[in-house]
N, C-alpha and C positions, 0 to 999 in steps of 0.2 A: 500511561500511554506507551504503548511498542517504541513511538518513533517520536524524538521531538524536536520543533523547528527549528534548532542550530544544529541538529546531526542531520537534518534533511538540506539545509545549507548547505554544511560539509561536503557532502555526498553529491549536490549538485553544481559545488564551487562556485555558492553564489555569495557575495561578499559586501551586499547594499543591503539595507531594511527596508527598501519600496515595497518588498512582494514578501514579505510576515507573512500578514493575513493573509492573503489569498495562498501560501505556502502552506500553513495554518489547516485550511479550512481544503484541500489537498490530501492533503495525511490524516486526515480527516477520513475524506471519502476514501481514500486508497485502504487505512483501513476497514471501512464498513464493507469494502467490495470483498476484502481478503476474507473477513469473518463468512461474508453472506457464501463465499465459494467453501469453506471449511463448514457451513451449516451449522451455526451455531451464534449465538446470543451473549456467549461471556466472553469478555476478552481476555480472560486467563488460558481458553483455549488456543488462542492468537498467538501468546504471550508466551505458552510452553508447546507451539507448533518448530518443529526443526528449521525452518526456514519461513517463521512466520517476520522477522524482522526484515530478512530481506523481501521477501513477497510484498511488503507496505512499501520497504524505498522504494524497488522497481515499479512496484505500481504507479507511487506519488510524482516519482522520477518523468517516468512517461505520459502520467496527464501534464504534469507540469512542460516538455521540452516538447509535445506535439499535441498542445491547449485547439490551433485551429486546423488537425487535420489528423486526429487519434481513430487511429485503427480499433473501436475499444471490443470486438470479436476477437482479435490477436492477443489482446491484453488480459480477456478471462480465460484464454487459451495456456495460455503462459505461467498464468498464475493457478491455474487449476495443476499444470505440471507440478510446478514448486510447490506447490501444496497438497498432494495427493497423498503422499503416506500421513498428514496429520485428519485427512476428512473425513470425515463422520457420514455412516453410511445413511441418513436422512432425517431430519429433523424431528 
C-alpha cells in the first residue's frame, strides 16, 4: 500500500482510533481514484508515480475533512495535475 492508516493519521493529525476504519477504507478509495486517473491497474504504477504518494494523502485528506460537502470535480482536477507526467496515455 502507497499510504497506510498511521501515516494518513499523521498527516491529518488525528490522534483517536474512532475513525481506523473508515480512514482505512479512505486510502482506499483515494487510491483507486489516483490509479483510475493514472489509468492503470497495478499499483506499482502508483507506487513509482513522482507524486503518487502525495496524490493518495490529498486525495484521502480531502474526502476525509470535507465527507459532507466535497467538491469531487476539484478533486480529480487536482489530482489529474499531480499526476500528469506519471499518466498513461490510455488504457
Amino acid at each position: 500500500m502507497v499510504v497506510t492508516v498511521e501515516e494518513m493519521k499523521s498527516y491529518l493529525r488525528v490522534d483517536h482510533d474512532e475513525d481506523d476504519a473508515l480512514i482505512g477504507e479512505i486510502v482506499s478509495a483515494a487510491k483507486k481514484l489516483c490509479m483510475d486517473i493514472l489509468r492503470t491497474d497495478d499499483e506499482a504504477d502508483l507506487d513509482a508515480a513522482v507524486n503518487g504518494k502525495i496524490a493518495v494523502l490529498f486525495a484521502a485528506a480531502y474526502m476525509y475533512e470535507h465527507r459532507e460537502e466535497a467538491d469531487h470535480h476539484a478533486l480529480d482536477l487536482t489530482l489529474r495535475a499531480l499526476l500528469f507526467g506519471s499518466r498513461k496515455p490510455g488504457f
